[in-house]
Structure formats: C-alpha cells, structure tokens
C-alpha positions in Angstrom: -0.3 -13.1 -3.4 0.2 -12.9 0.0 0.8 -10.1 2.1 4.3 -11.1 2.6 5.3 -11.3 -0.9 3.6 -8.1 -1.4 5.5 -5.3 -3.5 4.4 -1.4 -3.1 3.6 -1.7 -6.9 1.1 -4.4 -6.1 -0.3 -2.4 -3.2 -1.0 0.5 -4.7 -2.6 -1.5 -8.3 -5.0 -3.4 -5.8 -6.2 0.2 -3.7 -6.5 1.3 -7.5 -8.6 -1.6 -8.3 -10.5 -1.5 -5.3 -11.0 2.6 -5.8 -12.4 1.9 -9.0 -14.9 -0.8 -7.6 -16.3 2.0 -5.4 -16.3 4.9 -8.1 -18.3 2.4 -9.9 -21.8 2.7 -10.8 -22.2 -1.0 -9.7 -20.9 -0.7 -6.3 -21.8 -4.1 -4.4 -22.7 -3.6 -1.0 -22.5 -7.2 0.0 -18.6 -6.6 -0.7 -18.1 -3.0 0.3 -17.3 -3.6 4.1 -14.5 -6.5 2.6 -13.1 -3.7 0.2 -13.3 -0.8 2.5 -11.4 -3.4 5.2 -8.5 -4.3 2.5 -8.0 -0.8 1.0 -7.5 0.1 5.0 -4.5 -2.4 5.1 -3.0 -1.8 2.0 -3.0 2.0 2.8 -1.5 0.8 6.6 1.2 -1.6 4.4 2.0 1.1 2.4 2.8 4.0 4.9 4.8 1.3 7.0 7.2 0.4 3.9 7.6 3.8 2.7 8.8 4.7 6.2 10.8 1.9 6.4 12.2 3.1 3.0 12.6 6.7 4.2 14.6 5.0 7.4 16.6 3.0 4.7 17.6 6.2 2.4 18.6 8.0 5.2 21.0 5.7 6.4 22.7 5.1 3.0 22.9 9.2 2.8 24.7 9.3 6.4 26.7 7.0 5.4 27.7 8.6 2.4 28.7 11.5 4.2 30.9 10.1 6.7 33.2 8.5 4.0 
C-alpha cells in the first residue's frame, strides 16, 4: 500500500505494529532507524488528515447553521 491509498485505519494498525516491534524483546537494531523513520511519517500523515478532517467537519457544521 502506498502512501496515497493510505486510510487513517491503516496508519494507525502499522504505528501499532511498528510500537510493538520496539516493545519487543527482539528489537532489531539493523531496522530500528527504518521503523523509528516510518512511525515518524505515519504519526506526520496522521496529524495532517485529522486536521484536514477537523477543517472538513467544521465546514459541514457552518454550513448547517446558515440554512
């Protein structure tokens, strides 16, 4: 999946995934720069769409209220 058919849903399995891979007892250091790097952009993804989502709502809600 590529970034651009990412879903928040998706976003927020993989920084699950990648949280556990760290919690882990087995954390692989030869990947943990690669992980760290990902979980950064998901997180940065994330906070961008649920602004854009806030942005969204609140338009729909004036609008509402002017009819």
């Amino acid at each position: 999946m590529t970034d651009a058919d990412l879903t928040f849903q998706a976003a927020t399995e993989e920084l699950d995934s990648i949280l556990d891979k760290l919690d882990g007892d087995d954390v692989n250091i030869d990947s943990l720069a690669i992980d760290l790097q990902r979980a950064s952009e998901l997180i940065e993804w994330c906070r961008a769409r649920l602004e854009t989502t806030r942005v969204e709502v609140e338009r729909i809600v004036t609008d509402l209220d002017d009819k």
